[in-house]
N, CA and C atoms as a LAMMPS dump frame, in Angstrom:
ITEM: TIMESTEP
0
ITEM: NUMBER OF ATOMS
282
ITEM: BOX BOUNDS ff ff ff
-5.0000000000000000e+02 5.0000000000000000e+02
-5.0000000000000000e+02 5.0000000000000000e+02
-5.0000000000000000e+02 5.0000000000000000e+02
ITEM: ATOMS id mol type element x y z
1 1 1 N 122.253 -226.341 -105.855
2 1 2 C 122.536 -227.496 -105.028
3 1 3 C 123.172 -228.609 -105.854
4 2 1 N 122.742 -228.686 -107.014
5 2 2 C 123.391 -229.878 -107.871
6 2 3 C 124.541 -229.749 -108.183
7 3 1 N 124.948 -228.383 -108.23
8 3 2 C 126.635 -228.08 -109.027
9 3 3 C 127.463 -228.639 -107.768
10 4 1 N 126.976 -228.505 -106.339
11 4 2 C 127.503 -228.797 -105.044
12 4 3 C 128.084 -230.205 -105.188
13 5 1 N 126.571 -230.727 -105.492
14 5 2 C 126.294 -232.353 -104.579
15 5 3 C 127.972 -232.711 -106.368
16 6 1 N 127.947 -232.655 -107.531
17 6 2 C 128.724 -232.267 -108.598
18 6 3 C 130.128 -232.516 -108.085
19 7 1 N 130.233 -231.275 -107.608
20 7 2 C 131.809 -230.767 -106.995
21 7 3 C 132.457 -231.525 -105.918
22 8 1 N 131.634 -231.863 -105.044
23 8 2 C 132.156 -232.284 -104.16
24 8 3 C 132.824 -233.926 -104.766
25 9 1 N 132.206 -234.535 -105.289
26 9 2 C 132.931 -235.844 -105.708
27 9 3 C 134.533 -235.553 -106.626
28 10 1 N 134.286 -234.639 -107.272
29 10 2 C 135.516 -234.359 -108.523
30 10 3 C 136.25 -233.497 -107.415
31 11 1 N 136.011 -233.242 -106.32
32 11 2 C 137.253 -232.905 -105.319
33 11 3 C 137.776 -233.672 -104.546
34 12 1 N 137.041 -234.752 -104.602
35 12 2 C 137.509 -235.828 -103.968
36 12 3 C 138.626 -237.125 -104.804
37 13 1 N 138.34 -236.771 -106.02
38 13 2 C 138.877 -237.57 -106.868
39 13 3 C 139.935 -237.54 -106.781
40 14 1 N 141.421 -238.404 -107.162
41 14 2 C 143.031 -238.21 -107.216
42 14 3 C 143.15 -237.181 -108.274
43 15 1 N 144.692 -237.104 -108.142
44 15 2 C 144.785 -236.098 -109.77
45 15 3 C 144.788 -236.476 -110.799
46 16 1 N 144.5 -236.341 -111.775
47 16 2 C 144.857 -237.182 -112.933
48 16 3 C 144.778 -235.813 -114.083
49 17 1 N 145.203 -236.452 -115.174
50 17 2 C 144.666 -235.254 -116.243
51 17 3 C 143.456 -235.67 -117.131
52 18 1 N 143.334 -234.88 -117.988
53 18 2 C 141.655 -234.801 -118.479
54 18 3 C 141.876 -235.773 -119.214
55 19 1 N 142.652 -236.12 -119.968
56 19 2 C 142.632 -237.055 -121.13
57 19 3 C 142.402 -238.57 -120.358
58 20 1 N 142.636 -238.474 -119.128
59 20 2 C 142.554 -239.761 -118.16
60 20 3 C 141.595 -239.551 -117.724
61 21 1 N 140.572 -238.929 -117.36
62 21 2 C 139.445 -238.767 -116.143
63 21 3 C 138.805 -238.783 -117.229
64 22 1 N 138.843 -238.414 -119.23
65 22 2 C 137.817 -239.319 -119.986
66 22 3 C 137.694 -240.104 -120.715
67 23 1 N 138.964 -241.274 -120.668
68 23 2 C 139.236 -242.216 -120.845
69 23 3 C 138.743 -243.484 -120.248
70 24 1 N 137.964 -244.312 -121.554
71 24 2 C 137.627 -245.956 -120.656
72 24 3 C 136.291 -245.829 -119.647
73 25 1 N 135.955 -244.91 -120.013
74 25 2 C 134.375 -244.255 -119.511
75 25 3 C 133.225 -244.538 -120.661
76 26 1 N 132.048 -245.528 -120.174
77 26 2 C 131.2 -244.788 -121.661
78 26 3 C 130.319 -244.102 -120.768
79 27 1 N 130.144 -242.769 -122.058
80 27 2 C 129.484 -241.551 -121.815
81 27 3 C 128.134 -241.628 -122.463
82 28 1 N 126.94 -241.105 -122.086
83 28 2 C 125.633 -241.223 -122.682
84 28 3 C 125.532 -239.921 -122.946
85 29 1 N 124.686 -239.729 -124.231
86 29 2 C 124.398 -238.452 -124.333
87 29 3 C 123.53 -238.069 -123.818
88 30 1 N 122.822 -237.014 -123.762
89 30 2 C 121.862 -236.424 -122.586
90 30 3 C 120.954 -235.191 -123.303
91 31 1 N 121.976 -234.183 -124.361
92 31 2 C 121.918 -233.297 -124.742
93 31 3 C 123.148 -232.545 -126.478
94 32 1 N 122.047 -232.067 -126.904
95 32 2 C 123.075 -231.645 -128.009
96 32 3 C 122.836 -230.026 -128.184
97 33 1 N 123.77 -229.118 -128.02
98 33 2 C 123.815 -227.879 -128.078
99 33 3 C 122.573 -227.325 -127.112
100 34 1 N 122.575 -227.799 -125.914
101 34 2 C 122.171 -227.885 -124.613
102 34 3 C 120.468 -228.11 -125.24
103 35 1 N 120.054 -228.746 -126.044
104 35 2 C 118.693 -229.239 -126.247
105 35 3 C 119.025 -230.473 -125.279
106 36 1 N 118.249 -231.187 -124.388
107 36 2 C 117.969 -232.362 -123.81
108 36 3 C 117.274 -233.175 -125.578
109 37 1 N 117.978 -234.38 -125.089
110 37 2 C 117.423 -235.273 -126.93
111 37 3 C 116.29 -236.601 -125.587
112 38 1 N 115.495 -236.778 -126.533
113 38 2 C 114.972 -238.527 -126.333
114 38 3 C 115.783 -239.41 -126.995
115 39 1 N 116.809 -239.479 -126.699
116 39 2 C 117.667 -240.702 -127.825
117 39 3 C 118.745 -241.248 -126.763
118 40 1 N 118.897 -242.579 -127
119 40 2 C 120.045 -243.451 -126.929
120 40 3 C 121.057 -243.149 -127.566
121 41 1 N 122.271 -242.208 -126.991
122 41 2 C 123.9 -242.541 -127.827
123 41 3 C 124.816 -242.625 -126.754
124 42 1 N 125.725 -243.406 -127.144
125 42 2 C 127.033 -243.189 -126.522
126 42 3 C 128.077 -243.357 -127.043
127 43 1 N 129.395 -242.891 -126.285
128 43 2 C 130.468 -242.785 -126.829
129 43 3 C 132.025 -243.131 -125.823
130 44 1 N 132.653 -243.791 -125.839
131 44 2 C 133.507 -244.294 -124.972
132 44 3 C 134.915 -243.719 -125.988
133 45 1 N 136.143 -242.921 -125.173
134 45 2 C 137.015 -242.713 -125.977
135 45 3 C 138.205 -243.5 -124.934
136 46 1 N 139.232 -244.148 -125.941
137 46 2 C 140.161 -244.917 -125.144
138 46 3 C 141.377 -243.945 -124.85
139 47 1 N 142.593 -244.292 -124.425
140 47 2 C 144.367 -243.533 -124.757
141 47 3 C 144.817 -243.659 -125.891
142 48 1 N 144.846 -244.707 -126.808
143 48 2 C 144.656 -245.076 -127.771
144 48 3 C 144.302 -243.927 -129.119
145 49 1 N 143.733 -243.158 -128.947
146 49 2 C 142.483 -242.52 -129.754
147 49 3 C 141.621 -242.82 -130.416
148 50 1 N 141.207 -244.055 -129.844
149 50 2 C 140.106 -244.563 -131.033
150 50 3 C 138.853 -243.936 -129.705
151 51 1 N 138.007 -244.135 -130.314
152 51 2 C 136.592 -243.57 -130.123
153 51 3 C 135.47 -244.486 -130.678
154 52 1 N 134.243 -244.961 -129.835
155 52 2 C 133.355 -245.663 -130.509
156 52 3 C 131.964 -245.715 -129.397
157 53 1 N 131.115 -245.724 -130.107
158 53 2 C 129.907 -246.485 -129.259
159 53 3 C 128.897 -246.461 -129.917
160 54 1 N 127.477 -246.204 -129.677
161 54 2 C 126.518 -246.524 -130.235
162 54 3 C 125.349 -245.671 -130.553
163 55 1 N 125.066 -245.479 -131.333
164 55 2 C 123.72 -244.147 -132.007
165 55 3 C 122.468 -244.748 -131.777
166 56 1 N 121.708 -244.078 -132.229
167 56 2 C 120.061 -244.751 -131.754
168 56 3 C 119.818 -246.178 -132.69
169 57 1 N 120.729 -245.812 -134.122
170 57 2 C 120.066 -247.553 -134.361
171 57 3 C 121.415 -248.707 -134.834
172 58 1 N 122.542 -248.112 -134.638
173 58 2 C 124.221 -248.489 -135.329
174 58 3 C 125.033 -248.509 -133.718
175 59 1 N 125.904 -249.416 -134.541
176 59 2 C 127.332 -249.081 -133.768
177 59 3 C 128.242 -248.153 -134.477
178 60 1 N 129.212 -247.133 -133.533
179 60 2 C 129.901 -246.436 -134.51
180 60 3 C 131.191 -246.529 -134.061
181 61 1 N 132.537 -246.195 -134.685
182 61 2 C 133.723 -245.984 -134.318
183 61 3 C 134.65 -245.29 -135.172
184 62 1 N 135.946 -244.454 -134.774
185 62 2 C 136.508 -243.414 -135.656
186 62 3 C 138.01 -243.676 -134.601
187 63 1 N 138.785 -242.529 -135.286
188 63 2 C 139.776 -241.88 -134.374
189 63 3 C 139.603 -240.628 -134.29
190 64 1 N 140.136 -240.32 -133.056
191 64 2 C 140.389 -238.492 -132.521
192 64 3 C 141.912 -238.37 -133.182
193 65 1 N 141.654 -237.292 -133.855
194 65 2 C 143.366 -236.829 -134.675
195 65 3 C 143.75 -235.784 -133.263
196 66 1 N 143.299 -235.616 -132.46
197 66 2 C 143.709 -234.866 -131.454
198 66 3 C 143.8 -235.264 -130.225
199 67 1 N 144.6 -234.315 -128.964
200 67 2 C 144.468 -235.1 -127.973
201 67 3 C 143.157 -234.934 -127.122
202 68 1 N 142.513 -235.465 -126.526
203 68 2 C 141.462 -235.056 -125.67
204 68 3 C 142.094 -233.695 -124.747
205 69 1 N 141.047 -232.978 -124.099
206 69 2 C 139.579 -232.953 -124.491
207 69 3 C 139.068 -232.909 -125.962
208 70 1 N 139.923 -232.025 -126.498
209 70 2 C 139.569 -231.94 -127.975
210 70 3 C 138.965 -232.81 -128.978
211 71 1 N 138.245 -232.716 -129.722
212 71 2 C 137.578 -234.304 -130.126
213 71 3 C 137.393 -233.655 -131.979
214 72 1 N 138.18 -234.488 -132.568
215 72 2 C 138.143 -233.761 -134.527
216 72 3 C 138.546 -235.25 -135.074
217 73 1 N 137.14 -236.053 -135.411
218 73 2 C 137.233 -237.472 -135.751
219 73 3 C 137.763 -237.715 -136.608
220 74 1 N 138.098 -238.909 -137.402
221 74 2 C 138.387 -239.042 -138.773
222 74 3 C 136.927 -239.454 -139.027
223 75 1 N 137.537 -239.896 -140.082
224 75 2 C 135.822 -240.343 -141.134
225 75 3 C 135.099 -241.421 -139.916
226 76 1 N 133.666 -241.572 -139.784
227 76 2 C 132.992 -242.122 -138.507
228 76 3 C 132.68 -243.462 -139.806
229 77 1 N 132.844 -244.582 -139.387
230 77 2 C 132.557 -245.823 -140.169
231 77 3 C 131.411 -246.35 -138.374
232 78 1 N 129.934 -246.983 -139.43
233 78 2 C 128.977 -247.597 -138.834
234 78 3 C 128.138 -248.601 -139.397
235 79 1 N 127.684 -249.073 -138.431
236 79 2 C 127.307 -250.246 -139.197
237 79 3 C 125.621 -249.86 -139.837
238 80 1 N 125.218 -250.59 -140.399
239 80 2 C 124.139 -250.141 -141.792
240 80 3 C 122.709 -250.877 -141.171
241 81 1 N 122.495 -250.628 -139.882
242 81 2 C 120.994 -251.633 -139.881
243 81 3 C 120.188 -250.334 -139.977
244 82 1 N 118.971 -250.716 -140.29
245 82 2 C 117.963 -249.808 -139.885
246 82 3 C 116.822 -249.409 -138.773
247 83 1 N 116.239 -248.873 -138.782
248 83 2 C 115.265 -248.26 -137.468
249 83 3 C 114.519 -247.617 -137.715
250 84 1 N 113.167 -246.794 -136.634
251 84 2 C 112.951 -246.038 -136.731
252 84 3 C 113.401 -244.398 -136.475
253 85 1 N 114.952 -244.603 -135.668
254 85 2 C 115.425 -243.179 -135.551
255 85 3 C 116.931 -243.159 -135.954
256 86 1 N 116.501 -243.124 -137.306
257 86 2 C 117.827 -242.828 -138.51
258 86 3 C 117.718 -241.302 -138.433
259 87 1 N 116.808 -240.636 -138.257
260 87 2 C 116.882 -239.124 -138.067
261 87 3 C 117.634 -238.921 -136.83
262 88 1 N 117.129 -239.322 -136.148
263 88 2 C 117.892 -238.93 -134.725
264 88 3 C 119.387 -239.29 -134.808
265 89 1 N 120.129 -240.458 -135.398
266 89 2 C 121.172 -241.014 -135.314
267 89 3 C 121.669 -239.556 -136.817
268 90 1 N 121.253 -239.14 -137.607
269 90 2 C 121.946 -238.46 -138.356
270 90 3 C 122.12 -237.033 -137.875
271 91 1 N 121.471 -236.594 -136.617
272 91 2 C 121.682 -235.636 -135.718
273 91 3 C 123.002 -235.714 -135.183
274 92 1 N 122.98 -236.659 -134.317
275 92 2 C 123.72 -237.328 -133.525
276 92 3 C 125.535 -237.361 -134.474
277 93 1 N 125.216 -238.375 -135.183
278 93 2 C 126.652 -238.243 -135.915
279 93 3 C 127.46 -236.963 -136.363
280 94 1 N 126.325 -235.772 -136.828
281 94 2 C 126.56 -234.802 -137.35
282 94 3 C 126.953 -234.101 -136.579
């Protein structure tokens, strides 16, 4: 039923191409290599190719050397505070 209730909106949508439908969106993570995480991240990618958002305890930002969907960052520069889920955020980046 969920893939339904899913489909039916993205058939409703105009056309666009992928690099536009994930563009200027921020995205939350949810899951990494289909584990569900307890963590705060996100990630917003522009047309541009820059890429940025936020890990469980930093802000982060890079470029995509590719075009979307495809995603192959350059070096990820973040900012240096600390927390208690620097583990989780070194998941996350990795």
């Amino acid at each position: 039923m969920l893939r339904l209730l899913f489909a039916i909106p993205l058939a409703l949508m105009p056309a666009m191409t992928c690099a536009q439908s994930l563009t200027g969106t921020e995205w939350q993570l949810l899951a990494i290599d289909g584990n569900v995480v307890e963590m705060t991240a996100t990630l917003r990618a522009e047309a541009n190719g820059s890429v940025a958002g936020k890990a469980p305890c930093n802000r982060w930002t890079t470029m995509n050397t590719t075009a979307l969907p495809e995603f192959r960052p350059k070096a990820i520069a973040a900012t240096r505070m600390a927390c208690d889920r620097l583990d989780d955020e070194q998941v996350f980046l990795e």
